[in-house]
C-alpha positions in Angstrom: 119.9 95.4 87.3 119.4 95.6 83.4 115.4 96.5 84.1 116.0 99.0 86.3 119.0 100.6 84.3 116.5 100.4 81.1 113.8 102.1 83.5 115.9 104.6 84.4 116.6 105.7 80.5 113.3 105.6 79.3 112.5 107.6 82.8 115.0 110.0 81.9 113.5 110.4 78.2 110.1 110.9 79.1 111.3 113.5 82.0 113.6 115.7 79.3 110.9 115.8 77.0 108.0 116.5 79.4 110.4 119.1 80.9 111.0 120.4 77.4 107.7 120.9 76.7 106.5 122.1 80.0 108.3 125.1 79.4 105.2 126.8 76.8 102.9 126.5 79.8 102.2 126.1 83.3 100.3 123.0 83.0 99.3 121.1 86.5 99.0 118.0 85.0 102.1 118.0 82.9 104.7 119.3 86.1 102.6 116.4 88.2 103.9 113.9 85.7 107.1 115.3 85.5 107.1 114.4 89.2 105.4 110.8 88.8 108.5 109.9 86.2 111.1 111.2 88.3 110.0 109.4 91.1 110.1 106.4 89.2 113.7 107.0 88.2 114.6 107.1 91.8 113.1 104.3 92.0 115.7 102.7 89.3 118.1 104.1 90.8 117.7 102.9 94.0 117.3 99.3 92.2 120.4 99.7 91.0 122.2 101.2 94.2 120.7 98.0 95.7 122.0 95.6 93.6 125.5 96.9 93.7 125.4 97.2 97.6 124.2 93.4 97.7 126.6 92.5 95.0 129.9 94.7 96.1 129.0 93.9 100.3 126.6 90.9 100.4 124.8 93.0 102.4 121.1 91.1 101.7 118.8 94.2 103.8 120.4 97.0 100.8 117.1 96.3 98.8 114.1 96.2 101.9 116.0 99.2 102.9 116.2 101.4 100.0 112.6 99.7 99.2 111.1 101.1 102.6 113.1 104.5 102.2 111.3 105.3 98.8 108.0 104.2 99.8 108.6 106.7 102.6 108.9 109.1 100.2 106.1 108.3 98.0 103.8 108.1 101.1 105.4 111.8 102.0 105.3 113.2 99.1 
């Protein structure tokens, strides 16, 4: 949970400041990493949504499900 929470920060970071700076231009390969980083914070943040599931519920499948559902996404997308 610590990883992912850390993840999620420096995720954050990168996205304010690639958003901050994506604003002078249009650049294709600037918004297409926007996207890569905030898919990687969902990614934390379904760590973390995870963890607390198992921890709070005990319910072991919180983490192959939430696993599956953003690799669904990734594949989508």
């Amino acid at each position: 949970a610590v990883v992912a929470f850390i993840g999620l920060l420096v995720n954050l970071a990168v996205a304010g400041l690639l958003h901050q700076h994506g604003e002078e231009g249009a650049d294709l390969n600037r918004k297409a990493a926007l996207l890569h980083v905030l898919g990687d914070a969902l990614g934390s943040v379904a760590a973390l949504a995870a963890g607390v599931i198992v921890a709070v519920t005990g319910w072991l499948w919180a983490d192959p499900a939430l696993s599956l559902a953003i690799g669904v996404l990734i594949l989508v997308s």
